[in-house]
LOMI-814901 format. One record per atom (N, C-alpha, C, O): x negated, y negated, z negated. Coordinates in steps of 0.2 Angstrom, whole numbers, plus 5000, padded with zeros to 4 digits. Each point is the difference from the previous one (the first is absolute). Layout:
XYZ;...
This chain:
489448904807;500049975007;499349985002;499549994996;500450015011;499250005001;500049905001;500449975003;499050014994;499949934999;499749995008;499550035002;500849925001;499749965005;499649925000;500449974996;499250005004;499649934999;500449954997;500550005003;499449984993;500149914996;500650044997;500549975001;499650104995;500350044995;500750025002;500450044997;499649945009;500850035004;500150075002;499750025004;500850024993;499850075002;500650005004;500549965000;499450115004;500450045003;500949985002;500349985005;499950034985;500649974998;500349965003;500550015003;499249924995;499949934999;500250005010;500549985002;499050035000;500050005007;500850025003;500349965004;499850094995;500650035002;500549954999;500449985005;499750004988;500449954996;500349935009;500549975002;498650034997;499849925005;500250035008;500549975002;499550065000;500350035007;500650014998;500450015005;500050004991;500850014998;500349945001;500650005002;499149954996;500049944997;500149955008;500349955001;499350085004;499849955006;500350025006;500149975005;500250104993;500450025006;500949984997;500550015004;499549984989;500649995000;500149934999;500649974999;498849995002;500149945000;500249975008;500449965002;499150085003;500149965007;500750065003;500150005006;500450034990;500550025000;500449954999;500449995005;499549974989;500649964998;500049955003;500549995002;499049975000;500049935003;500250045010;500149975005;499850094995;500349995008;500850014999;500349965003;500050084993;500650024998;500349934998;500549975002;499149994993;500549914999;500049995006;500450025003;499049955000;499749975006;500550015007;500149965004;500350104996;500450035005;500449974999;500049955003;500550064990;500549994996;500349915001;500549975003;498850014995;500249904999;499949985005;500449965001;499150065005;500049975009;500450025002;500549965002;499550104999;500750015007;500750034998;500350035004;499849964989;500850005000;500249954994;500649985000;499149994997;500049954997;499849935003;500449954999;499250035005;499949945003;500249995005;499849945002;500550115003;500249965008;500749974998;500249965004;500250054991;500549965000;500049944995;500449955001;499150054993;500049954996;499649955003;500349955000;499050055004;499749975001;499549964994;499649965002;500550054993;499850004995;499150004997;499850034995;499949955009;499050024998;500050004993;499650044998;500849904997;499950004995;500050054993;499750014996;501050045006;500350054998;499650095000;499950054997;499949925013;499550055001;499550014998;499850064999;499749874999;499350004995;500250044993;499650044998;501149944998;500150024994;500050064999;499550034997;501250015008;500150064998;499250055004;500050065001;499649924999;499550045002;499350014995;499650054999;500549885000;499549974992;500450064993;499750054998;500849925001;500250044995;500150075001;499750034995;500549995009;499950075001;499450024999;499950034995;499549965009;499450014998;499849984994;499650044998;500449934999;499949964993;500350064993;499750014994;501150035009;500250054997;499850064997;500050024995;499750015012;499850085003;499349974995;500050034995;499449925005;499550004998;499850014992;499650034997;501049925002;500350014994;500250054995;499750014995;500950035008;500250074997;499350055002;499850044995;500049965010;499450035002;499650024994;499850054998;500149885002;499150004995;500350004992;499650014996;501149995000;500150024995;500050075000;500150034995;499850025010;500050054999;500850045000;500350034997;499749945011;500950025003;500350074997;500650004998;499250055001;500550064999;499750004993;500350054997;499349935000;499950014993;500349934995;499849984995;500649995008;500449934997;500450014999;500450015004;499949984989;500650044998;500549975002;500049945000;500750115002;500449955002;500549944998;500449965004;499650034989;500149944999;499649945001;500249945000;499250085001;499749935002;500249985008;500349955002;499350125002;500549995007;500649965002;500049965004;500650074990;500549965002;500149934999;500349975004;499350014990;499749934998;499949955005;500249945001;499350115002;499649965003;500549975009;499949955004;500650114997;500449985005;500549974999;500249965004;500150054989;500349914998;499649944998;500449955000;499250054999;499649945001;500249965008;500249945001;499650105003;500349985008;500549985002;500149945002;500450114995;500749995001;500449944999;500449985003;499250004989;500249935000;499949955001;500449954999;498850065006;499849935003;500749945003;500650005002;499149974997;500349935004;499649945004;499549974997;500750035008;499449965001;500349924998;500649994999;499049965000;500249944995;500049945005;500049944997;500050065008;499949945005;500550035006;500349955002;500050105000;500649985004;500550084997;499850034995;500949995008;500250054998;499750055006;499949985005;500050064993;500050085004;500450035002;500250044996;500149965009;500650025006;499850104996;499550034998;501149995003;500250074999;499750055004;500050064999;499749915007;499750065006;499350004997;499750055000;500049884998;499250014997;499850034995;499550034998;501149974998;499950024992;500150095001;499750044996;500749985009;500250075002;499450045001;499750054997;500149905009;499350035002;499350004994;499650045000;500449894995;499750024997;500050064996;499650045000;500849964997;500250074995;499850055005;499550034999;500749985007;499750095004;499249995001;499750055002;500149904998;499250005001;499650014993;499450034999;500949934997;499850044992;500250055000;499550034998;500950025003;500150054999;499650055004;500050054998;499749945009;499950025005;499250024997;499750055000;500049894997;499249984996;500050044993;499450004998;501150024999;500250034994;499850075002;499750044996;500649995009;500250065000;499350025003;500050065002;499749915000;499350025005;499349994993;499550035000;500749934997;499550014995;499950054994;499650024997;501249985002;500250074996;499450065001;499750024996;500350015010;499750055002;499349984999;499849955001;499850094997;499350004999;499650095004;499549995004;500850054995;499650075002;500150015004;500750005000;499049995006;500350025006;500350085002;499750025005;500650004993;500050085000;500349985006;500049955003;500550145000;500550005007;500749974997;500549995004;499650014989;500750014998;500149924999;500449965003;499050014994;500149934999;499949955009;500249955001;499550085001;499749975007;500950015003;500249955002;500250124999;500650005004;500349944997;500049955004;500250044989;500349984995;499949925004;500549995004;499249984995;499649945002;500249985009;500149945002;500050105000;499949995008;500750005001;500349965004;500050094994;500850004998;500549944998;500549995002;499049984993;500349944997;499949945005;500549965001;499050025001;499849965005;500349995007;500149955004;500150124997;500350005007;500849995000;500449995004;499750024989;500749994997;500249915000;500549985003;499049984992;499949925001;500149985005;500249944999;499650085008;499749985007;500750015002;500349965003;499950114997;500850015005;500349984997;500650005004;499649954988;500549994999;500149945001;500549974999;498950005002;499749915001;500550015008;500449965002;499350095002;500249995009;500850004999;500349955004;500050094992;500850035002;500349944998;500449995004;499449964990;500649964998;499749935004;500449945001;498950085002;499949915005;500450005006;500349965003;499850125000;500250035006;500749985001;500450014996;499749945010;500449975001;500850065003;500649995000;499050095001;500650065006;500150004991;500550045000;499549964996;500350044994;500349944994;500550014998;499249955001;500349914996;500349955007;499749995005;500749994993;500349945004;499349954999;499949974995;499850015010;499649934999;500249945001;499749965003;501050014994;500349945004;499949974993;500050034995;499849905005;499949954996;500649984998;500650025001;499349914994;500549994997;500049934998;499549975001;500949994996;499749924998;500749984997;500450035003;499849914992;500149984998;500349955003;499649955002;501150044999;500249915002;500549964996;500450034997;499649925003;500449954998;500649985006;499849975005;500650054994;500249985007;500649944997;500149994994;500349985011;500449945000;500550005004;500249955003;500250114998;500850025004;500150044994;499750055000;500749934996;500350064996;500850055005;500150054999;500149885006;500350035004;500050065004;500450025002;499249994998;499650075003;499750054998;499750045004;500549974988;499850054997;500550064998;499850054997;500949945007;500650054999;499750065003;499749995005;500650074993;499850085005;500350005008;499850035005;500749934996;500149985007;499749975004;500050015006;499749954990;499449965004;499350005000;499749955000;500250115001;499550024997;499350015010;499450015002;501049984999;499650015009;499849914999;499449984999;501049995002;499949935000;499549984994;499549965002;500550054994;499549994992;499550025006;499849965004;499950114996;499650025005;499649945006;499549965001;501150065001;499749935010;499849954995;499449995001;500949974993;499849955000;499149994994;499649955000;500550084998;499250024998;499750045005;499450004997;500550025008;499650025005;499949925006;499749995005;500749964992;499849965006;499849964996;499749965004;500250024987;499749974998;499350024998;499549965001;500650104997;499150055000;499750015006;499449985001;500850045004;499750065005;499950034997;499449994998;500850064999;499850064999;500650065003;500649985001;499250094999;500550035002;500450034996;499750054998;500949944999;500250014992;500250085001;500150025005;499950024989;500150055000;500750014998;500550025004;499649964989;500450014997;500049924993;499549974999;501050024999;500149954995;500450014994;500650015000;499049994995;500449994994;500249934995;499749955000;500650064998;500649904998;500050044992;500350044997;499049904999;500149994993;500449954996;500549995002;499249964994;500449984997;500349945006;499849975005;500650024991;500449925004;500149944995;500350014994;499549945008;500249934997;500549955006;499749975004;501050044994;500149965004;500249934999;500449965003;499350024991;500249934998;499349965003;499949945001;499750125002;499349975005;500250035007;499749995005;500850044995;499950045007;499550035001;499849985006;499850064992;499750055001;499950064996;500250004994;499450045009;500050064998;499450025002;499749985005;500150104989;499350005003;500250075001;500450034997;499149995013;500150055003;499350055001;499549975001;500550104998;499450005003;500250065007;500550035001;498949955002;500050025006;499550065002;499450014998;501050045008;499450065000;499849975008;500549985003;499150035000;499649995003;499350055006;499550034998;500649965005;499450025004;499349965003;499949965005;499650064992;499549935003;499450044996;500050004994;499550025009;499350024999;499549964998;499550014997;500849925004;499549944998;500050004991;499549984997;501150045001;500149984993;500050074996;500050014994;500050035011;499850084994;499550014997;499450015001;501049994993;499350034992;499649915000;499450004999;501149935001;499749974997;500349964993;500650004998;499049995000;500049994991;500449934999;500149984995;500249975011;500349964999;500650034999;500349974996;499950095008;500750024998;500250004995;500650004999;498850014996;500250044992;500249934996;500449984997;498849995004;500049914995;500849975002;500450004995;499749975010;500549965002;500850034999;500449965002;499750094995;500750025000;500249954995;499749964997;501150045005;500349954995;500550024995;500650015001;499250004994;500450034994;500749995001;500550044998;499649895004;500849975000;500249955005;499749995005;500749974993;500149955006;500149924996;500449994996;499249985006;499849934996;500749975001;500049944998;
């Protein structure tokens, strides 16, 4: 290898451009991933800082151990380590934790790659275009139903027979406002007279937010 100043050679160089182009690959590929299909419905800045830190945090990570020469059971170690995170101050709603895992993986499979050849470079570009379209098709409202959902207590057991089921309706839409979609009737107490329902729903204000997930009610008090 021919030596360049301060003992860097040729190699090493190539190494370090492999390194910098698949670095400002991954943080545009998260960076796309957690702004605009992760955060316009969460609203979320806090989740946004995370999944962005930790992904970059990953790729530099597996990077600098020597991505494609790290054997794979440390690899896989090292993605169960993640996997079992918990965060220890609130619960983590199922759509954060979803997203975390694709963005670790996203930062995994980009630091893997070290030679830039044509076969690894397709490989890579394929993969990444792969992360991004699959992020678009399942946010995309023309192909997933985007109607929200919540949790009620409600207090007419009288109104939860299959006959009455328009009226159940009318009367949680004038106590919501909301425009109901459809309603499902779980457990009933009727030594309390109620019963807990949940509801589907139309409303933009409330999609992709993490109260939905905290506040569900496992049962009916």
């Amino acid at each position: 290898m021919e030596e360049l100043f301060l003992g860097l050679e040729t190699g090493n160089m190539n190494d370090f451009i492999s390194l910098l182009i698949r670095l400002v690959l991954n943080f545009a590929v998260v960076g796309v991933i957690a702004r605009y299909f992760y955060y316009p419905k969460s609203k979320r800045r806090d989740y946004l800082f995370i999944f962005i830190i930790m992904a970059m945090s990953i790729f530099l990570l597996v990077s600098l151990m020597e991505g494609s020469r790290l054997k794979t059971g440390a690899a896989l170690g090292l993605f169960a380590i993640f996997g079992i995170i918990r965060y220890r101050t609130e619960a983590v709603p199922i759509r954060e934790m979803t997203y975390l895992f694709m963005l670790v993986s996203v930062s995994v499979v980009n630091a893997m790659v070290i030679k830039m050849k044509w076969d690894n470079i397709c490989s890579l570009a394929l993969a990444n275009v792969f992360f991004v379209g699959l992020a678009y098709m399942f946010e995309s409202s023309k192909i997933i139903s985007d109607s929200c959902s919540k949790y009620i207590k409600y207090d007419n057991v009288n109104l939860i027979a299959p006959d009455k089921r328009e009226e159940l309706k009318a009367d949680l839409e004038k106590r919501t406002g909301l425009k109901i979609l459809s309603v499902e009737v779980g457990t009933v107490d009727f030594l309390k007279d109620s019963v807990l329902i949940r509801i589907f729903y139309d409303e933009p204000m409330d999609k992709g937010s993490s109260m939905m997930e905290v506040t569900r009610l496992s049962k009916v008090r």
